[in-house]
Each structure stands twice: as structure tokens, then as C-alpha cells.
C-alpha positions, 0 to 999 in steps of 0.5 A, spaced: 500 500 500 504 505 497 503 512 494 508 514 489 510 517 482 508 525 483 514 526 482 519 522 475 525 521 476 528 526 471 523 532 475 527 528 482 533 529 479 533 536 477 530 538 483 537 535 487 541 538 482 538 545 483 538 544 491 546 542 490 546 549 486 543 552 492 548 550 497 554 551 492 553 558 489 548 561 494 550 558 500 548 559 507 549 564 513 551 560 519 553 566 524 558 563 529 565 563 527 567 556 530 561 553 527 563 555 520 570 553 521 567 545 522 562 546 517 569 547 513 571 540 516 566 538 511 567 540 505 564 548 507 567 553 503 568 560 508 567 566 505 572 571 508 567 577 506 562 574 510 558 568 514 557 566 508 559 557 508 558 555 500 558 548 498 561 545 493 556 541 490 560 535 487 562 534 495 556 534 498 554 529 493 558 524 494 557 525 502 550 524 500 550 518 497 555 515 503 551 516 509 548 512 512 540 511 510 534 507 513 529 507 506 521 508 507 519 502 510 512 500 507 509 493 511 504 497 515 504 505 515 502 507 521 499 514 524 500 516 531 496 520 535 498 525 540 497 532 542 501 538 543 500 545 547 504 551 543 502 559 544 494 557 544 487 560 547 484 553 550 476 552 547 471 551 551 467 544 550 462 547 552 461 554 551 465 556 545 468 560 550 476 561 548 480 562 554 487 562 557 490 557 558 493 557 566 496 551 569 489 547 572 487 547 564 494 544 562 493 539 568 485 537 564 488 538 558 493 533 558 488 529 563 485 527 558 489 525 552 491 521 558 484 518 558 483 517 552 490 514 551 493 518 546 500 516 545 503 522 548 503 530 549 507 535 550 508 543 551 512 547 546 512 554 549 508 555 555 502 559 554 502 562 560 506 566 565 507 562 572 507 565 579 514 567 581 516 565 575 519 571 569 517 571 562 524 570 560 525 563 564 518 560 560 523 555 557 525 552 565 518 552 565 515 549 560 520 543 563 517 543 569 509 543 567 511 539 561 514 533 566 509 535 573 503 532 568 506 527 564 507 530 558 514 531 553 517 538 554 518 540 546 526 543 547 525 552 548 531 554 548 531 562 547 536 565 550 543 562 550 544 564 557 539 559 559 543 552 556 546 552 563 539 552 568 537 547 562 542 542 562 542 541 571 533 541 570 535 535 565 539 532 569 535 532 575 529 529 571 534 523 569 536 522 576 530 522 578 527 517 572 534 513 573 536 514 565 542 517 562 541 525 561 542 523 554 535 521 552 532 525 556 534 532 554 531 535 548 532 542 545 530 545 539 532 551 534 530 553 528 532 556 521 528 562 522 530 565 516 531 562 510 539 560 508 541 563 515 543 560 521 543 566 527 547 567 532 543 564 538 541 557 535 549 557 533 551 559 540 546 554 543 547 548 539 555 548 540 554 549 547 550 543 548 554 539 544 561 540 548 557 537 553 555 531 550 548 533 547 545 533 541 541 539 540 536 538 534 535 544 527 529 545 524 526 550 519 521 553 518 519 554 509 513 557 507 510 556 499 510 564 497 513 567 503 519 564 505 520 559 499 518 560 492 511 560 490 513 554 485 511 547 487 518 546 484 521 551 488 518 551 493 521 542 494 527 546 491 530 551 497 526 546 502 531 539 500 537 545 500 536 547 507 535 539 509 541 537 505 545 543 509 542 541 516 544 535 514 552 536 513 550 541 519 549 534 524 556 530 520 561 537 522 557 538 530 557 530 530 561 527 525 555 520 525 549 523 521 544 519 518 541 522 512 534 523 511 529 527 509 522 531 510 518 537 509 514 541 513 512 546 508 506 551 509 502 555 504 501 562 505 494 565 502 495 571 497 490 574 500 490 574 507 498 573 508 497 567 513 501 562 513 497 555 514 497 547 515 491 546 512 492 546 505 493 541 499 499 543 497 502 542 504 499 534 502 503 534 495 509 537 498 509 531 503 508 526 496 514 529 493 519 528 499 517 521 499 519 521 492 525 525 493 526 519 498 526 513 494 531 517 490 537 517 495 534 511 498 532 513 504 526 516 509 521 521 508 517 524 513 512 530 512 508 534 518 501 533 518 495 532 522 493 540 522 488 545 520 487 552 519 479 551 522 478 554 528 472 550 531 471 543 530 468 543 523 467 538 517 474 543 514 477 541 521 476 533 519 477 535 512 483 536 513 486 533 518 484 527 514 487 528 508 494 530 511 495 524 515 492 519 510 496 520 504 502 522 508 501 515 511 500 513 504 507 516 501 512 515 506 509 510 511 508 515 517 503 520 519 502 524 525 495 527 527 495 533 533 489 531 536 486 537 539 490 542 535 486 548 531 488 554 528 495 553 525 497 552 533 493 557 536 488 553 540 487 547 543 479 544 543 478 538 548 472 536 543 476 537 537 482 531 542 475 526 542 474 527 534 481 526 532 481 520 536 475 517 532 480 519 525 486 517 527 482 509 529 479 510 523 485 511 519 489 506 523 483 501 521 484 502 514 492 499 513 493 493 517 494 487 512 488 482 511 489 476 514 486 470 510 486 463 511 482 457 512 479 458 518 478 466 517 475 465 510 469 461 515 467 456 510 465 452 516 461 458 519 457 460 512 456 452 512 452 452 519 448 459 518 446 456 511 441 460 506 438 465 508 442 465 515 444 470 520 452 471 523 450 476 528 449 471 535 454 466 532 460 465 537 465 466 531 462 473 531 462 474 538 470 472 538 473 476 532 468 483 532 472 488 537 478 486 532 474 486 526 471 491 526 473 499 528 469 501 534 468 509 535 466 512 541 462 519 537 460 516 530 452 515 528 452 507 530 444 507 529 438 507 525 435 514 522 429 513 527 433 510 533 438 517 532 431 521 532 428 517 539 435 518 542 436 525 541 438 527 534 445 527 537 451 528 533 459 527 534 460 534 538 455 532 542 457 525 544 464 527 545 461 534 550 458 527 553 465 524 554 469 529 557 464 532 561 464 525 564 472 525 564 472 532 568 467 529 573 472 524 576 479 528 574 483 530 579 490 533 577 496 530 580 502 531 579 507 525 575 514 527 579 516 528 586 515 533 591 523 532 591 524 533 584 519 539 584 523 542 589 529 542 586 527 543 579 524 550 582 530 551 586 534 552 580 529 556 577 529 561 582 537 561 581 536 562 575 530 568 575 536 571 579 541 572 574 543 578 570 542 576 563 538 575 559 
């Protein structure tokens, strides 16, 4: 089950041959004189004008092919459903009313992806301001609430004068969790303007990397905004900044492994918004699979969002169509359960409706099992012409494995729906975290031990001069 060929392999090769004319020719800005010195180490051309590093496109090419790669994988295509808080408004479920978020909203929030089992959560960016604690310090505070409710902390660095207070809360949670600091630490940076690397991002990712700690880049490409408008274009500058990110990771860390991804939005000519929600974003997500099948290696695409701000048939519409053909192209696909407006708000009502997507959507791949016994022949046999499987044991033993169950889709007749109520998948859903909040108490993941010294050494750090 394989979704493929929007790209030909001629088209792929001449989108590679451009991307490494990109990285040759125009180059990027990496703004830390020691970081371009590494990148030299790996085939980098420095500029002595500027804090411009080229790349020699025959160099790159061949560090390309000779890394080490893990291709698509396509036994089963998975999707994964988790939910993230971002810089978000909280949606009421049952007002409508969007409200900020505080610490005791988070608590539910994640209470009830919990609940509902979703496969993880997480905080990027806290949406608001502890007590005692300064807007300056929100990334030591996104830990600390991320870990207290069972959730992931999405690695806000901000200030390079933060690294330090960073790296003693991580080894106080790894200490606490008996893992190494290695696989608990998380901390993320951006190439927030294309083909450039700022100071900041430079400071921090080397920090963290003479301690032993991998610091993650990303970027942040938009078709019309920051990358040309052009489908073509558009796959062109994306594949030269993950190439670039790529030959970033081997000059830092010299093991990299080469993969690729897009997370490309669309900007609306009309408005200037940047969204998710559109299908070009879709077909970006196609071609990079291709682009994969090329190199031999892996693709991901982001997807599961929506530009909708009320959960809505454009709020399933698209979500849907992101994670299934994703899923489709490169054997993976994620949905943001709860998550609308382009990372704006977080719907509790929407956390339920996504369940039932990503369980309809995960219903759909398994491989089909066929054999003797699953054919039935002797279950047909016995109920004979004109039979019934509905009470027979074989049914009573297999359906809850067969058959998808949701917890909000219509499940009756025309006249038994209009007898119970007319009620639809918002209103099951407004049922099912109103019986959620009736039993909910927050309670914390971590010790009152931890907690005290994470605090402490937020304190600490609130107490210095910089940032």
C-alpha cells in the first residue's frame, strides 16, 4: 500500500541538482565563527567577506550518497496520535468560550489525552506566565509543567544564557527517572530565516554539544513567503536547507544519518497567513517521499493540522487528508489531536474527534489476514441460506478486532438517532469529557523532591543578570 510517482525521476533529479546549486553558489549564513570553521571540516567553503559557508556541490554529493540511510519502510504505515500545547487560547467544550490557558487547564488538558490514551503530549512554549516565575525563564518552565503532568517538554531554548539552568533541570529529571541525561534532554532551534543560521541557535547548539548533547535544527519554509511560490521551488530551497542541516549534524557530530522531510506551509495571497491546512502542504509531503526513494532513504512530512478554528467538517477535512496520504507516501503520519488554528488553540472536543480519525485511519492499513479458518467456510456452512452471523460465537470472538469501534460516530438507525436525541459527534464527545472532568483530579507525575529542586534552580536562575 504505497503512494508514489508525483514526482519522475528526471523532475527528482533536477530538483537535487538545483538544491546542490543552492548550497554551492548561494550558500548559507551560519553566524558563529567556530561553527563555520567545522562546517569547513566538511567540505564548507568560508567566505572571508562574510558568514557566508558555500558548498561545493560535487562534495556534498558524494557525502550524500555515503551516509548512512534507513529507506521508507512500507509493511504497515502507521499514524500516531498525540497532542501538543504551543502559544494557544484553550476552547471551551462547552461554551465556545476561548480562554487562557493557566496551569489547572494544562493539568485537564493533558488529563485527558491521558484518558483517552493518546500516545503522548507535550508543551512547546508555555502559554502562560507562572507565579514567581519571569517571562524570560518560560523555557525552565515549560520543563517543569511539561514533566509535573506527564507530558514531553518540546526543547525552548531562547536565550543562550539559559543552556546552563537547562542542562542541571535535565539532569535532575534523569536522576530522578534513573536514565542517562542523554535521552532525556531535548532542545530545539530553528532556521528562522531562510539560508541563515543566527547567532543564538549557533551559540546554543555548540554549547550543548561540548557537553555531550545533541541539540536538534529545524526550519521553518513557507510556499510564497519564505520559499518560492513554485511547487518546484518551493521542494527546491526546502531539500537545500535539509541537505545543509544535514552536513550541519556530520561537522557538530561527525555520525549523521541522512534523511529527509518537509514541513512546508502555504501562505494565502490574500490574507498573508501562513497555514497547515492546505493541499499543497499534502503534495509537498508526496514529493519528499519521492525525493526519498531517490537517495534511498526516509521521508517524513508534518501533518495532522488545520487552519479551522472550531471543530468543523474543514477541521476533519483536513486533518484527514494530511495524515492519510502522508501515511500513504512515506509510511508515517502524525495527527495533533486537539490542535486548531495553525497552533493557536487547543479544543478538548476537537482531542475526542481526532481520536475517532486517527482509529479510523489506523483501521484502514493493517494487512488482511486470510486463511482457512478466517475465510469461515465452516461458519457460512452452519448459518446456511438465508442465515444470520450476528449471535454466532465466531462473531462474538473476532468483532472488537474486526471491526473499528468509535466512541462519537452515528452507530444507529435514522429513527433510533431521532428517539435518542438527534445527537451528533460534538455532542457525544461534550458527553465524554464532561464525564472525564467529573472524576479528574490533577496530580502531579514527579516528586515533591524533584519539584523542589527543579524550582530551586529556577529561582537561581530568575536571579541572574542576563538575559
Amino acid at each position: 500500500m504505497r503512494l508514489t510517482g508525483l514526482l519522475t525521476r528526471q523532475q527528482v533529479e533536477q530538483i537535487h541538482r538545483n538544491a546542490l546549486r543552492v548550497l554551492a553558489e548561494v550558500g548559507v549564513r551560519v553566524e558563529h565563527e567556530s561553527l563555520r570553521r567545522r562546517l569547513a571540516s566538511v567540505g564548507g567553503a568560508i567566505d572571508p567577506s562574510s558568514d557566508r559557508v558555500r558548498f561545493p556541490a560535487d562534495v556534498t554529493e558524494r557525502r550524500i550518497w555515503d551516509a548512512p540511510k534507513t529507506p521508507i519502510s512500507f509493511d504497515t504505515p502507521t499514524v500516531g496520535l498525540g497532542c501538543g500545547v504551543y502559544q494557544c487560547m484553550y476552547l471551551d467544550p462547552f461554551t465556545d468560550e476561548l480562554r487562557p490557558f493557566d496551569e489547572p487547564l494544562l493539568a485537564r488538558y493533558f488529563g485527558l489525552a491521558e484518558h483517552l490514551s493518546l500516545d503522548g503530549w507535550g508543551v512547546l512554549g508555555l502559554p502562560f506566565i507562572p507565579k514567581d516565575i519571569p517571562a524570560s525563564r518560560l523555557p525552565l518552565a515549560e520543563k517543569l509543567c511539561a514533566w509535573k503532568y506527564g507530558g514531553s517538554p518540546g526543547g525552548e531554548v531562547h536565550f543562550t544564557a539559559l543552556c546552563e539552568p537547562l542542562i542541571e533541570m535535565f539532569r535532575i529529571h534523569a536522576d530522578a527517572t534513573g536514565k542517562p541525561l542523554q535521552e532525556v534532554f531535548c532542545a530545539n532551534g530553528w532556521l528562522v530565516s531562510p539560508l541563515k543560521l543566527g547567532r543564538p541557535e549557533c551559540e546554543q547548539l555548540l554549547y550543548f554539544a561540548e557537553r555531550g548533547l545533541r541539540m536538534g535544527i529545524g526550519h521553518l519554509p513557507s510556499q510564497g513567503g519564505t520559499a518560492p511560490v513554485s511547487f518546484a521551488g518551493t521542494i527546491t530551497l526546502t531539500l537545500a536547507e535539509q541537505i545543509f542541516l544535514f552536513l550541519l549534524d556530520s561537522a557538530v557530530w561527525g555520525d549523521a544519518h541522512f534523511d529527509i522531510g518537509s514541513a512546508v506551509t502555504t501562505v494565502d495571497m490574500r490574507t498573508g497567513a501562513s497555514l497547515y491546512g492546505r493541499p499543497e502542504r499534502v503534495r509537498t509531503n508526496i514529493a519528499f517521499a519521492d525525493i526519498a526513494d531517490f537517495y534511498g532513504c526516509s521521508a517524513g512530512g508534518h501533518t495532522g493540522c488545520t487552519d479551522a478554528y472550531m471543530p468543523s467538517f474543514e477541521a476533519g477535512v483536513q486533518k484527514a487528508e494530511g495524515a492519510l496520504i502522508t501515511a500513504l507516501a512515506t509510511g508515517h503520519a502524525y495527527i495533533e489531536a486537539g490542535l486548531l488554528g495553525v497552533d493557536t488553540i487547543c479544543s478538548p472536543v476537537q482531542m475526542v474527534l481526532d481520536h475517532d480519525l486517527a482509529g479510523s485511519l489506523k483501521a484502514l492499513f493493517p494487512q488482511a489476514l486470510v486463511d482457512e479458518q478466517e475465510c469461515a467456510f465452516d461458519e457460512i456452512l452452519a448459518a446456511g441460506i438465508g442465515g444470520n452471523h450476528l449471535g454466532a460465537e465466531f462473531t462474538v470472538e473476532r468483532f472488537h478486532t474486526e471491526l473499528f469501534e468509535p466512541l462519537t460516530w452515528a452507530d444507529r438507525s435514522l429513527g433510533a438517532w431521532r428517539e435518542s436525541g438527534s445527537r451528533i459527534d460534538i455532542d457525544k464527545a461534550r458527553d465524554i469529557i464532561a464525564d472525564f472532568e467529573r472524576d479528574f483530579r490533577p496530580e502531579s507525575r514527579i516528586s515533591e523532591e524533584e519539584e523542589r529542586a527543579l524550582r530551586s534552580v529556577i529561582d537561581w536562575a530568575a536571579k541572574s543578570t542576563n538575559p
